[in-house]
N, C-alpha and C positions, 0 to 999 in steps of 0.2 A: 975438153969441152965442159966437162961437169968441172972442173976446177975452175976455168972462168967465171960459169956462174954462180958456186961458190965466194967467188971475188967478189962479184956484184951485187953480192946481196953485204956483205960484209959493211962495204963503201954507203949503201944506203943505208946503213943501221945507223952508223956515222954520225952521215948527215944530219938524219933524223933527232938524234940526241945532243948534234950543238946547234940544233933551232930550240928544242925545249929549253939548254943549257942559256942559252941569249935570251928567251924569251922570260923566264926566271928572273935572269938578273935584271932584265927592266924592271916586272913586276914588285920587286925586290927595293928597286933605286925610287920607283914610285910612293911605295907604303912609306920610305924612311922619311920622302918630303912630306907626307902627309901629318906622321906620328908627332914630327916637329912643330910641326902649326899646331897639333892638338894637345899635346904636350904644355905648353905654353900657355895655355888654358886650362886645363887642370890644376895647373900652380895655382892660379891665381883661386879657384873654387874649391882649389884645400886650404885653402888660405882662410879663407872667407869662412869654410866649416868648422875650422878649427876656432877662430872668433867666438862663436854662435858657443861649440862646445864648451872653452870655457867659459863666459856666461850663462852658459846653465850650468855648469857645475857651480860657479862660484851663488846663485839663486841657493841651488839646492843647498851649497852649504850655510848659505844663510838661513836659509829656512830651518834647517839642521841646528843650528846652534840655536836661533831662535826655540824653540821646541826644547829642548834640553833647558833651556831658562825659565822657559815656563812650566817643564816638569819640576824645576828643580822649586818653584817658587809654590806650586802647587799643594793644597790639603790632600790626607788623605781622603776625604769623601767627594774631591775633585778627581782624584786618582782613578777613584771606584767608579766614577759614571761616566768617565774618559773610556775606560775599558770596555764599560758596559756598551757603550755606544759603538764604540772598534767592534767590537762584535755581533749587535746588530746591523748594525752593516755590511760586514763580512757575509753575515746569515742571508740578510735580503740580496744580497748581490749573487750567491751563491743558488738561491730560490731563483734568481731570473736569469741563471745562466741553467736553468733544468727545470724551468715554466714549461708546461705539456699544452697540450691547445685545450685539455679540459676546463672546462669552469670551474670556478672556486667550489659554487654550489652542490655539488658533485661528493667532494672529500673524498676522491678514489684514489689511492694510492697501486704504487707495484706489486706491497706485499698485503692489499687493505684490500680488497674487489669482491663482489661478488662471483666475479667470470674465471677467477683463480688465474688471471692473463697477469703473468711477471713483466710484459712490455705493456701493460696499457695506455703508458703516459710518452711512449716512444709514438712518434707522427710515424704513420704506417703510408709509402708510398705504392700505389699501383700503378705499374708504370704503363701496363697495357690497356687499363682503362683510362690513363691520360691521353695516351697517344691518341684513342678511338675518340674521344671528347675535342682532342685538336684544344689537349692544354700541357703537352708535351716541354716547352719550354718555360713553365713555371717554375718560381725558385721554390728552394725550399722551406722559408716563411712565408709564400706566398701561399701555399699548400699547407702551410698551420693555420692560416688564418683562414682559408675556406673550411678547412675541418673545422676550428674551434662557432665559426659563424653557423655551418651547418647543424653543431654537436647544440647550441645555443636554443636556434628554429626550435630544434625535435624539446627543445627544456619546457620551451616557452608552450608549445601545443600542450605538453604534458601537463604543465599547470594548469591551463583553459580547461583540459579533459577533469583533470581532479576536482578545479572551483565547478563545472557541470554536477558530475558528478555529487559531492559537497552537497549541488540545491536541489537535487535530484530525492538526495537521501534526507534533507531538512522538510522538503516538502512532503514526501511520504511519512516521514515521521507526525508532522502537522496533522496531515490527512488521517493519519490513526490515533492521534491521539482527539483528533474531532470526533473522528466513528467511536472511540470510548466513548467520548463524554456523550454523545448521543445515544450510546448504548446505556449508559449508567442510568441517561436522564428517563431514558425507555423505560426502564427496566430496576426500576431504582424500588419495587416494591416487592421483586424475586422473594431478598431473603425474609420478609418479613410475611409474607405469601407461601415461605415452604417451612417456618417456623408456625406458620399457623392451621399448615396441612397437616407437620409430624402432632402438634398438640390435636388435631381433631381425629386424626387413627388410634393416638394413644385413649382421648375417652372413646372410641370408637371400641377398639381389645378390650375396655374395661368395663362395658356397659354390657359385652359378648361375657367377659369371665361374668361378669353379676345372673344374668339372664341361664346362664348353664351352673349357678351354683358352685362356681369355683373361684370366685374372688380371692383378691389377694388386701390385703390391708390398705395399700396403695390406692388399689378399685375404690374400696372406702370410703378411704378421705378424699381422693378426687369428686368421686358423685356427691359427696357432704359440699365440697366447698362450691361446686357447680349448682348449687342447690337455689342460692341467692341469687345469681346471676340475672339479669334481665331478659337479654338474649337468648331465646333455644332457639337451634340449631332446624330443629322438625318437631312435628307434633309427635313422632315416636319419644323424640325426650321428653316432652310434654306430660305424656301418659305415665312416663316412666314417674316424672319425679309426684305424681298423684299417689303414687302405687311405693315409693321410694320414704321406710320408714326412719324419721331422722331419732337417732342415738347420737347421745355424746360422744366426739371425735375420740377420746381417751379409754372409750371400750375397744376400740378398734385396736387398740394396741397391747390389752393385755393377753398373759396366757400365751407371748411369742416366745419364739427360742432364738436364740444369738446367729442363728444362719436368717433366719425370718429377719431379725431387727437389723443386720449388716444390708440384705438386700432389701427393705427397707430402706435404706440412707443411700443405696443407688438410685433407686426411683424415685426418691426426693429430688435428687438432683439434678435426673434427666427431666422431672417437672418444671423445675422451678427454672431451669436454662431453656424450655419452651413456653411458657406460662408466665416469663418475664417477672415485672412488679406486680401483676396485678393483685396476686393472694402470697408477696410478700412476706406478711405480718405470721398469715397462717403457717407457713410451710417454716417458716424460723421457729417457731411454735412448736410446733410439732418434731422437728429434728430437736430443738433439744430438750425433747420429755424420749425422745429415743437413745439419744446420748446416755444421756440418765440411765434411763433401762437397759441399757451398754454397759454402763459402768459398772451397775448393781451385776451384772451377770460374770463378768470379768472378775471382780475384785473377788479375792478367796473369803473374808469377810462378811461379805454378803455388805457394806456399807458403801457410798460414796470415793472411797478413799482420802477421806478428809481426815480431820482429827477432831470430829464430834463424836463425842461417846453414847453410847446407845441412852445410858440415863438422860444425857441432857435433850436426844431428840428428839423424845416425846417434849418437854416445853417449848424446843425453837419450835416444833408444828403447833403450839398452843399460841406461840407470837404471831405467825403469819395467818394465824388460821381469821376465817371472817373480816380478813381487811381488803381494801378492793385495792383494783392495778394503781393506782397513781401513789395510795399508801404506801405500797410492796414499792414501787421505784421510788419514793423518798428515799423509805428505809434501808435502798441499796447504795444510794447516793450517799449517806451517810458511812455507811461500811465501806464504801470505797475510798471517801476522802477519810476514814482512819486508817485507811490499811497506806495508804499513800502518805500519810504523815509520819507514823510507825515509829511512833513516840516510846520511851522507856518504859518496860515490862507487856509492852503489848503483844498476845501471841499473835503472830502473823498465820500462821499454820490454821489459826481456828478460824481465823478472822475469813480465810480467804475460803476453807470449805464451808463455812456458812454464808457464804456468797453466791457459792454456787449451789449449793442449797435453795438459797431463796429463787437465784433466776431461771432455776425449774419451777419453782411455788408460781411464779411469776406467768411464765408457759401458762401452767396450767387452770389459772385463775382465768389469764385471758381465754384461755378458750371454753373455760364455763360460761363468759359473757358472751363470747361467739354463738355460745348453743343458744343459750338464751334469745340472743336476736333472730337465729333460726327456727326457731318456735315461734315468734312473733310473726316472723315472715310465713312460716307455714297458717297460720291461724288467720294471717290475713287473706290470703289463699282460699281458705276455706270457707271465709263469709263472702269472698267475693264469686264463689260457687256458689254458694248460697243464691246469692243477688240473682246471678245468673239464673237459677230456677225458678226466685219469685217470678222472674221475667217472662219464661216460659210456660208457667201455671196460670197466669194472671194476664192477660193478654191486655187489657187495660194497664198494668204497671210497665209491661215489657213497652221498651224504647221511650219513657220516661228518664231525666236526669233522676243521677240517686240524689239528690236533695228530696225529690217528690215522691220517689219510692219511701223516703223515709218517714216524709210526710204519710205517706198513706198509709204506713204500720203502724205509724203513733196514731191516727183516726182509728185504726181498727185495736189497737192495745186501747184506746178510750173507750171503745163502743165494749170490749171486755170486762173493762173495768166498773161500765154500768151495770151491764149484767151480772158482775161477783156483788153487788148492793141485794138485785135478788137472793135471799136467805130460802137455802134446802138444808134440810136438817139431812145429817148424811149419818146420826145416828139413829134414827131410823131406819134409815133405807141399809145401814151394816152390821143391826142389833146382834151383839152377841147371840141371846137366846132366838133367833128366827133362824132355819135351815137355809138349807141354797132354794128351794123350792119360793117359799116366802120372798126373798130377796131378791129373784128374778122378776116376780108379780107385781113387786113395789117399783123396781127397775123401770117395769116397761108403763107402768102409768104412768110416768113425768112423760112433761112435754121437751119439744126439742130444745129450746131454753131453757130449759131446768137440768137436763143431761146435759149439755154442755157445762153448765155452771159446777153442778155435783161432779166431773170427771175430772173439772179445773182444780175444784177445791181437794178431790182425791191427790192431784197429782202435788200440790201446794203440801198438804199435810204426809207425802212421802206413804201411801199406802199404795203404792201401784206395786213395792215392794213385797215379798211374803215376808210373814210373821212370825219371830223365832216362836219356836215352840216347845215342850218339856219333850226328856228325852225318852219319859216313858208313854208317850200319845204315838210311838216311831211306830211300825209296822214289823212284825219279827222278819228278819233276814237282812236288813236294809243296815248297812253299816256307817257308822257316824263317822268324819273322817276330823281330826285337828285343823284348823284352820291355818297356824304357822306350819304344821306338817307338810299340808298341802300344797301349800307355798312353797317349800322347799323343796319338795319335789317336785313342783313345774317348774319352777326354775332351774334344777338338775337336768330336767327330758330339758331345758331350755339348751342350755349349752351343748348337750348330747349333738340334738340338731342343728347349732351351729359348727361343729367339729365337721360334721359329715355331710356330702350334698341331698339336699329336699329331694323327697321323691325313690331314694337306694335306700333299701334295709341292710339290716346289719350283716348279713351273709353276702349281699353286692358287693357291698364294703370292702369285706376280707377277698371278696374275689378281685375285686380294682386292683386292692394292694398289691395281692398276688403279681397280677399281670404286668405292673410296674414296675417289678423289681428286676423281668427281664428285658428292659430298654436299651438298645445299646449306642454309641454317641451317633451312626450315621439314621438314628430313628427319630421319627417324631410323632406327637397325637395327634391324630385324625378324626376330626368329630365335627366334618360339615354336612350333614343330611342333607337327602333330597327331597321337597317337599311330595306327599303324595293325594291322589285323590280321597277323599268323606269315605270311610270304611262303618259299614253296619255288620252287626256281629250277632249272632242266636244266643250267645252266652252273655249278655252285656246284661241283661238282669239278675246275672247271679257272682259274676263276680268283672269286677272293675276295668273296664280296658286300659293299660297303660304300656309305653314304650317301654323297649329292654335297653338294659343297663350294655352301656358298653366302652370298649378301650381298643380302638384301631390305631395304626402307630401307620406311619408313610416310609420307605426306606427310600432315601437319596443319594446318589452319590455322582464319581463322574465318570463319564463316558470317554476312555482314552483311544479313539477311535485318530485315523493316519491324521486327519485335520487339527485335531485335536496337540497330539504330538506333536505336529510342526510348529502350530501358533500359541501352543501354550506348554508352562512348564510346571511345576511343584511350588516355586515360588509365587506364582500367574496364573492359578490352575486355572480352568472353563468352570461353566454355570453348570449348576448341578441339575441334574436330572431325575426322575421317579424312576426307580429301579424297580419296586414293588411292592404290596400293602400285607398287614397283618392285620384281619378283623376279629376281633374276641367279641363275639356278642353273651348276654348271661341271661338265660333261662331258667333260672332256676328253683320255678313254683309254675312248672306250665299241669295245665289237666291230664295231658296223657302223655307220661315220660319217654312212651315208646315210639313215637311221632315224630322222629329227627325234623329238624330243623334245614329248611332248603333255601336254596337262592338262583336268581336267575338273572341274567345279564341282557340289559334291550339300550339300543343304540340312540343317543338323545340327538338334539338338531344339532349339534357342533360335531362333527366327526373325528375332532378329536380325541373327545372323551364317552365314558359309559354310565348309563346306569345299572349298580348291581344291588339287588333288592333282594331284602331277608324276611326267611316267612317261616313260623314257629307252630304260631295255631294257639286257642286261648291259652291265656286271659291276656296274651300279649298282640301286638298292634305291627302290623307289617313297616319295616323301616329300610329306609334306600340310602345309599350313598352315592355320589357322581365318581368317578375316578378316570383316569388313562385308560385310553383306548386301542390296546396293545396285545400282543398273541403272548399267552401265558406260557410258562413253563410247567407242565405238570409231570416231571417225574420228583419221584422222592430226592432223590439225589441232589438234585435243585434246590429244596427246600418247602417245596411244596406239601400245603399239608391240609386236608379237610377232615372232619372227626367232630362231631359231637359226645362227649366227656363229663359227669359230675353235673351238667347245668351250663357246661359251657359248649356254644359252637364255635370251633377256630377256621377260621380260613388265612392261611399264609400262601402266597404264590409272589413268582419274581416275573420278567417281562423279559422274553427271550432277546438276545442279544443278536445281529446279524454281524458275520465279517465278511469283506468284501476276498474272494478268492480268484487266480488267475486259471 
């Protein structure tokens, strides 16, 4: 049974593989009819191709040999720009086969970016944001060309943003430089408005040094050349320049010392750079009669450092001498155009310190004419005081034009002049031989016109003066003194009193010096008083009330307090502060030595500061200062010091410090 159907599967295997085997060779008999028909057509379209191919080979090689003909026929500098072009070409073809979609404008390169991106110029695809966009089947130029249009948009806003910007910042610029120029136009008088503040503090310090007796030379000649001026400032300068005695500018400068005449030549300068042109002439003037007296100080010689010999300068001073300014600049004009020619055997050397010889002579000429016009101007000054009191004695004259005031002096000089016609014998009425008894009696019998006449003609004939007399009518004890003696010694005490301030004898003096020798750099003088009330005194009729001499110094420094420290440094330091004061007042001729000298502190309307008032007792006058109003330090260890000593009361104290603790 199983072997039959064994059989039967066998016979069906068979079967099965000669219908495949038939069905094959049909498929088989079919293709080969077909190959044949197509076969047969192929021939003929390789036929045809092969045509085509040769025709362009035989093109190419025409072309070919054409080209070699024309290389052959070719210049070198055909050659060269044949190449040159092959190779532009090559280049630009080469650029457009690896064009990026960035703009030209750009200049981004692979290895050139900002972004350090080594593919920036590779088109970057997101394929999951295409899909989501439903642009999925975009090519891939098509997708350059939206990036490059896109990368373009963002160029273009960037420019609009820059040209905004651009007028943003042109119009701001516009807008401030309008607000300058309206500032300037505002304000266009500032500097000439704080040049004319620092000049009115500067004679402000110097009208204060003259006023306290410690002038500097500078002081001087400031208030000299302010002297002309038309404009005062107040009637306190007013008064001042009434009371303000004028000296030749060239006393002011003798008897200095080389630190005096150096600082000197600084305050020239800070004058003359706030005081502009107006005194010019003067201050040129005057700096070089300083120079000069510079030079003479310096030089080991004691001369100019010229090459005038001492024989010959006594007669150049006998040339210049008595010639006025326009003289003196011929004669310089002359020396100059010889020294500028410097002709054979000519000394240069002399030529040239006699130049400068004369343009000191020159200074100082001009400013003797200076003095001179200063004396005119003071003198006219004074008659027109004068004027001023006719005005106010004579109430008829007062507020008359002065043409009529003059008139009415010449009426009353005429109506004098009638009455000097009346004749008084005046040697009568001052006979030698009549006593004073006699001469009184005679005296009082003229009438009121005849005394008037007789005191006219005394004053005309110069007896209102005493009468020298023999030296043995003198009275014994009464000592006769030299008249040039005398002279020379007031004018000795003269200068005595200009060395030293009005008002301090000569033991003050030494005691000033004293105190001034221990100043140290963070100190300065303190000598602003505080006014006090009318003081009447028991002893004022026996001996003099006057102010005590004194030398307070202020100690400054600064406060390195956390604030301090944070915003400021050694280079930047903070503003300085009053650490605390040293008061030297000098007693030293009081009435009763044993009477220490006291002081007392009382709180003024500014609660910042204090009054601290010093009281001695005669012949001296109670004197106050204002200061800081602060808790003192008074142990020794501080520096703290009170003591009356020799004539002197000291007060030194500092001003307790607080620090802030946790």
């Amino acid at each position: 049974m199983t072997h039959d159907k064994k059989k039967s599967k066998k016979e069906h295997k068979r079967s099965r593989s000669r219908e495949k085997h038939s069905h094959r060779k049909s498929k088989k008999h079919a293709r080969s009819s077909s190959s044949s028909a197509s076969s047969d057509s192929d021939k003929g379209d390789s036929r045809f191709q092969t045509v085509l191919d040769e025709q362009r080979a035989e093109k190419k090689r025409l072309r070919k040999l054409e080209k070699e003909k024309l290389k052959a026929k070719e210049t070198p500098e055909e050659k060269r720009a044949r190449r040159l072009a092959k190779k532009l070409k090559k280049e630009e073809k080469k650029k457009k086969e690896n064009k990026s979609y960035l703009p030209a404008q750009l200049a981004y390169t692979n290895l050139n970016n900002p972004f350090n991106d080594v593919n920036l110029t590779e088109t970057f695809v997101w394929g999951k944001k295409l899909e989501r966009e439903g642009k999925a089947g975009l090519s891939r130029k098509e997708i350059e060309k939206e990036m490059r249009r896109r990368v373009e948009k963002n160029l273009r806003e960037m420019e609009e943003l820059k040209r905004a910007r651009d007028a943003r910042l042109a119009a701001r610029e516009d807008m401030e430089m309008m607000q300058r120029d309206a500032d300037r136009k505002a304000h266009a008088e500032w500097s000439s408005k704080e040049a004319e503040f620092q000049l009115q503090q500067a004679k402000v310090r110097s009208r204060i040094r003259i006023e306290q007796n410690r002038a500097k030379p500078i002081d001087l000649l400031s208030r000299y050349i302010q002297f002309g001026d038309e404009k005062k400032e107040d009637d306190r300068e007013e008064k001042h320049d009434d009371e303000f005695e004028l000296e030749n500018p060239l006393e002011y400068l003798k008897g200095l010392t080389q630190d005096d005449y150096e600082d000197l030549v600084e305050d020239i300068k800070i004058y003359r750079s706030l005081d502009g042109d107006r005194h010019g002439e003067f201050w040129r003037d005057i700096r070089c009669v300083v120079d000069d007296e510079l030079r003479k100080l310096r030089d080991d010689r004691g001369r100019l450092g010229t090459s005038i010999h001492g024989s010959v300068q006594q007669d150049v001073d006998k040339i210049f001498k008595g010639k006025s300014v326009d003289e003196l600049c011929q004669l310089e004009r002359t020396i100059v155009n010889k020294v500028n020619a410097g002709g054979a055997g000519t000394d240069i050397s002399y030529w040239e310190g006699l130049l400068l010889h004369l343009k000191v002579h020159i200074a100082k000429t001009r400013l003797k004419e200076l003095h001179q016009k200063m004396l005119r101007i003071k003198l006219a000054k004074i008659r027109e005081e004068q004027m001023k009191e006719v005005g106010k004695l004579d109430p008829q004259v007062h507020g008359r034009p002065l043409a009529k005031v003059k008139r009415a002096l010449s009426d009353d000089e005429e109506d004098l002049e009638k009455k000097l016609h009346r004749k008084v014998d005046l040697d009568e009425l001052e006979g030698p031989e009549l006593d004073d008894e006699q001469k009184e009696m005679r005296w009082r019998q003229l009438s009121h016109d005849q005394l008037e006449i007789a005191t006219l003609e005394l004053y005309e004939r110069g007896e209102y003066s005493p009468r020298y007399q023999s030296m043995t009518d003198t009275m014994p004890g009464i000592e006769i003194l030299d008249e040039e003696a005398d002279m020379k010694d007031m004018l000795q005490r003269r200068k005595e009193n200009k060395k030293q301030p009005s008002g301090t004898t000569k033991l003050e003096a030494e005691m000033l010096a004293m105190a001034r020798k221990g100043m140290e750099s963070d100190e300065a003088t303190f000598s602003v008083e505080q006014p006090l009330e009318a003081q009447s005194h028991l002893w004022s009729d026996k001996y003099r009330p006057r102010k005590p001499t004194y030398l307070n110094r202020v100690q400054t420094g600064f406060d390195w307090n956390k604030y301090n420290q944070t915003h400021y440094d050694m280079d930047n330091p903070p503003p300085k502060i009053v650490q605390g004061y040293k008061f030297n007042i000098f007693y030293p001729d009081l009435l009763d030595p044993s009477n220490t000298p006291s002081f007392t502190v009382t709180p003024c309307d500014d609660p910042d500061f204090a009054v601290i008032r010093f009281k001695a007792g005669p012949p001296y006058e109670d004197i106050a200062f204002k200061c800081v109003n602060r808790e003192w330090e008074v142990s020794h260890k501080h520096g703290y010091k009170c003591q009356f000593q020799n004539g002197v009361f000291q007060l030194w104290f500092v001003f307790k410090r607080y620090r802030y603790r946790r």
